[in-house]
N, C-alpha and C positions, 0 to 999 in steps of 0.2 A: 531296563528291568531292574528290581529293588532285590540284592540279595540271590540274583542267581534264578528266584524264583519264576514259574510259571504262571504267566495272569492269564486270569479265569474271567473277568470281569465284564460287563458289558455295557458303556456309559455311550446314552442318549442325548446326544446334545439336542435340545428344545424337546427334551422328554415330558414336557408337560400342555404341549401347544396341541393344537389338531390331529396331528400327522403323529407327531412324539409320541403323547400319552397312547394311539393305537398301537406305536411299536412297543412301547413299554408294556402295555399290557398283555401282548402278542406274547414277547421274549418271556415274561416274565411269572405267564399260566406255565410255561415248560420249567422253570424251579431247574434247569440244569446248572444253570451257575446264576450269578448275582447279576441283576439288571438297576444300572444306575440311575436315575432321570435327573438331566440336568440343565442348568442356564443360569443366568444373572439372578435366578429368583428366588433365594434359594428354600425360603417359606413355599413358593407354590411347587420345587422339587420337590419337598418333605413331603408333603400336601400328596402326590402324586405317588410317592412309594409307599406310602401309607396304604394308600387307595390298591393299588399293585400287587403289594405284596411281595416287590423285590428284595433288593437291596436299599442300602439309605440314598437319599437324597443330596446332590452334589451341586456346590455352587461351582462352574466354569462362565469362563470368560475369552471368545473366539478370536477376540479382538489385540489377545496378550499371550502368545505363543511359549514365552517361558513360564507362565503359571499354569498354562496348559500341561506344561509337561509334565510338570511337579502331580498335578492331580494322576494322570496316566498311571505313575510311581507308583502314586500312595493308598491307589485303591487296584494296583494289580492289573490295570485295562488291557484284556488283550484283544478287542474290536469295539471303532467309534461308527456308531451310527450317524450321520452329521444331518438332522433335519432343519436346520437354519442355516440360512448362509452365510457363511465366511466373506470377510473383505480380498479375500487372496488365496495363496494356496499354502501358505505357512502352518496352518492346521493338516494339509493331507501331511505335509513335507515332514511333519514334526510326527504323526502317527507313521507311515512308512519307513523314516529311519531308524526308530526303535521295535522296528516288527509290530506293529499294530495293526490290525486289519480296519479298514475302512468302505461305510457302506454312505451313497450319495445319494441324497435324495434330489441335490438340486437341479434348477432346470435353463442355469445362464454359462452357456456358451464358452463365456470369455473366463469365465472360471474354471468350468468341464476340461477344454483342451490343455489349458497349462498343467495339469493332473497327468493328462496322459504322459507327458513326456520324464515322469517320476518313475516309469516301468523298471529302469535298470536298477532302481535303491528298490525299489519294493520287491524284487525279484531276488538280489542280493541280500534281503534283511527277513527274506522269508515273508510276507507280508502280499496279502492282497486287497486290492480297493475294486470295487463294484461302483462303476458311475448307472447315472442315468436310471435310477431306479424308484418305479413310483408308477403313477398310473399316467401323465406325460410330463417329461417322458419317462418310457419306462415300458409299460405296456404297449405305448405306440410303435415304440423299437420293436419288440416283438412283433405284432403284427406285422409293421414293415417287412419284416423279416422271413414272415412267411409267406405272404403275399410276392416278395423278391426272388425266393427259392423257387417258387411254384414255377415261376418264369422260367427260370435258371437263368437269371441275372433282370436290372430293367436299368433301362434310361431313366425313367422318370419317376419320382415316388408324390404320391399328396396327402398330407395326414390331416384327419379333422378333429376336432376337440370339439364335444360338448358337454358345458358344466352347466352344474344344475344352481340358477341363482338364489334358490334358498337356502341352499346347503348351510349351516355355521360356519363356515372357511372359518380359518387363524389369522391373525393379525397379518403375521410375516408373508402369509400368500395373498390374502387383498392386497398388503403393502407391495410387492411385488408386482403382483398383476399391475397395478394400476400405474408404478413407476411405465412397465410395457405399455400401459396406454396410449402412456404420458406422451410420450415419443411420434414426434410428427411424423416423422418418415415411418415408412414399416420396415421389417427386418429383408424384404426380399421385391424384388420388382413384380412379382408375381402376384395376379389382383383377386380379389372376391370371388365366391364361385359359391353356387347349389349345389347340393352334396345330398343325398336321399340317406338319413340316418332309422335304422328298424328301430317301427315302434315311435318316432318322433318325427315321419315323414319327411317335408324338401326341409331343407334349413341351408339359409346366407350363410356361410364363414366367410371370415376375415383373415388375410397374413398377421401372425403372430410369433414373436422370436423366444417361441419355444426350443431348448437346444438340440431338439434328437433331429431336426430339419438339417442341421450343421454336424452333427453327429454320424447322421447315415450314410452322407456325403464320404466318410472317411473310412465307417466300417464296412461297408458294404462296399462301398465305390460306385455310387451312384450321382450322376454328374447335376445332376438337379433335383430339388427337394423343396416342399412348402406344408408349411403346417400353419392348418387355417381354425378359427376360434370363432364360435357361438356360445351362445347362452340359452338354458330352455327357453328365455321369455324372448319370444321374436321383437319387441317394442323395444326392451332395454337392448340388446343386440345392435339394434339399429340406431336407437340414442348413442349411446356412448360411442360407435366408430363412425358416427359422424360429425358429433363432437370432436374426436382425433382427427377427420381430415381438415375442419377450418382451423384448426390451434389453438380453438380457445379453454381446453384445459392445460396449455401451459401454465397459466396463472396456479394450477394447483403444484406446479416443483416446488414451488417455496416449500422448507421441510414442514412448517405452520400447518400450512392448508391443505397437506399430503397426510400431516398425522388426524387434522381432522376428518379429512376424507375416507381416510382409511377406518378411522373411529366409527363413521357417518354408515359407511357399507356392511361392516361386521354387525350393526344394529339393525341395520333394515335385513328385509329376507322376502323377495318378487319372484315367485318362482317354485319350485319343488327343489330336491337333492338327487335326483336322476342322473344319469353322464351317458353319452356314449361316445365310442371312439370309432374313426376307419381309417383304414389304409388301404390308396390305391396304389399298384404298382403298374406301367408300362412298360412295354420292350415291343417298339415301333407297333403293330397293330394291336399284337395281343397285350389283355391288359388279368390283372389277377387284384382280389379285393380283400378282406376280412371287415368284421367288424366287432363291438364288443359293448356291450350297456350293462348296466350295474347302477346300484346306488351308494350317494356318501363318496365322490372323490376321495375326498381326504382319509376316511378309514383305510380304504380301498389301499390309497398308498403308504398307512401304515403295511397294513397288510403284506403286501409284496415285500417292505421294506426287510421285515419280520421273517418271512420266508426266508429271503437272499442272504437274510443275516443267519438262520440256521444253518441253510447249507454251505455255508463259508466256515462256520468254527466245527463242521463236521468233516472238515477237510475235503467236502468235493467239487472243489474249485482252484483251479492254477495260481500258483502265485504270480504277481503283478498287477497291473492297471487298465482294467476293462470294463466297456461296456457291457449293458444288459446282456445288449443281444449279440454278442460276441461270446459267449458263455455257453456252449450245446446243453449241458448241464441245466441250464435255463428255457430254455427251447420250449418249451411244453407249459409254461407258466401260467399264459395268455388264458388255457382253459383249462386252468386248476383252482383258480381264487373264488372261495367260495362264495354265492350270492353274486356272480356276474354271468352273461351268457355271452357264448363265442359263436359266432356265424360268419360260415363262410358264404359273400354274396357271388351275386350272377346266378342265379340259381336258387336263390337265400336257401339254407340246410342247417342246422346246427350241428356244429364238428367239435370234437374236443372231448 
């Protein structure tokens, strides 16, 4: 901290992208303090808080942890929203040891978990970080979560994704998605299944190494998990994961044919912007479900983002390093986002 002082600040990293610009503009209709939007660009940051109505416009760089800090300094930050992924955890490590709170949108695993074990600096420096937040995961953890309660415990959890393939996605999440495509193996032994989603009837999912699968495994204590992936359009669905079982979009890792591919998808739009989500929970016969449709993913996950980031700098959240749905505080999220509907199946009802 610069001077003793209190930072009030609240810098967006990829505040200008898909996800960003809906936090930024979320944070920054409430005018309670400065909202930053920021990234490599720093023309389309400007560009963004203009639009907003924040605070100015900040160039960071996720990839260089001591310029990072210096910005933190110079503009007061006292919570990073992080909507792009970091190569490491040097970005949480550098906001929790100066008491910064930290809100995560992202959805890889291998990232997530080395976070968690940051709990004792962020609990010592005052400082809380929120993983797993967004709509998956994010809202899937929720669900899970209530679908697991209902049980009072399960063996078994299965979460479905469906995104809507017209939606505009952002760059960094086609780029994403598509690296997961890329990947011959799936993330789990556990194969395709029919899953009845309201409103968008049977639909094929696919294993997909979304991180709340590996996540719930550890919050909850649930010994198995799978989180399976569709697209509205049942044709492209079935294209691309069977492309991923013969291998032959390996030829797209080269970073070349990845950045065109990724260029290639964010232009084209096959589909609508629809989602929905379910969670089923097990515990040997009896089984408990939710589900959850909406439209616009990506707002959707500003949205929550935006949420989770108020109730954090309004102090009603623990310090440390937690997941969504690890937060009671959070609990009730699932059927509060406005423009989504929450149903509890087996029964279908709508609860919330």
């Amino acid at each position: 901290m610069v001077g003793g002082m209190t930072p009030s600040a609240v810098l967006v990293v990829g505040g200008y992208g898909a996800v960003g610009s809906a936090v930024t503009v979320a944070l920054a209709a409430g005018r309670s303090r400065p909202v930053l939007p920021a990234g490599r660009d720093l023309a389309r940051a400007r560009l963004m808080a203009a639009e907003a109505g924040g605070g100015p416009g900040v160039r960071v760089d996720i990839t260089d942890p001591a310029a990072f800090e210096k910005v933190l300094d110079e503009h007061r930050v006292g919570a990073v929203v992080l909507c792009v992924e970091p190569p490491d955890t040097e970005i949480a490590r550098v906001c929790l040891s100066r008491g910064v709170h930290l809100v995560d949108v992202g959805a890889s695993d291998r990232l997530l978990a080395p976070v968690e074990a940051l709990t004792a600096l962020a609990v010592a420096r005052g400082a809380t970080a929120v993983l797993s937040v967004g709509v998956a995961p994010g809202l899937t953890n929720l669900l899970a979560r209530r679908a697991h309660d209902d049980l009072g415990g399960a063996d078994r959890l299965d979460l479905t994704v469906m995104l809507g393939a017209g939606e505009r996605h952002g760059a960094d999440a086609v780029r994403w998605t598509l690296t997961q495509l890329l990947a011959r193996t799936p993330s789990t032994a556990a194969g395709s299944r029919e899953v009845g989603l309201p409103g968008y009837g049977r639909r094929r999912a696919h294993p997909f190494p979304f991180s709340d699968q590996h996540t719930l495994r550890r919050t909850l204590g649930v010994p198995e998990a799978t989180t399976r992936l569709c697209l509205d359009s049942r044709p492209l669905t079935a294209a691309l994961f069977a492309l991923r079982r013969t291998g032959v979009l390996g030829v797209a890792r080269h970073p070349r044919v990845l950045r065109a591919l990724t260029d290639a998808v964010t232009r084209v739009h096959v589909g609508g912007d629809g989602f929905a989500l379910r969670a089923d929970a097990r515990l040997g016969e009896r089984s408990a479900a939710y589900a959850l449709i909406g439209r616009e993913q990506g707002r959707i996950t500003g949205v929550v983002a935006a949420h989770v980031t108020r109730r954090l700098l309004d102090g009603g959240l623990p310090h440390g390093v937690h997941h969504i749905d690890e937060l009671p505080a959070l609990a009730h999220l699932a059927g509060e986002i406005p423009g989504t509907t929450l149903l509890r199946l087996r029964g279908t009802r709508v609860v919330g």
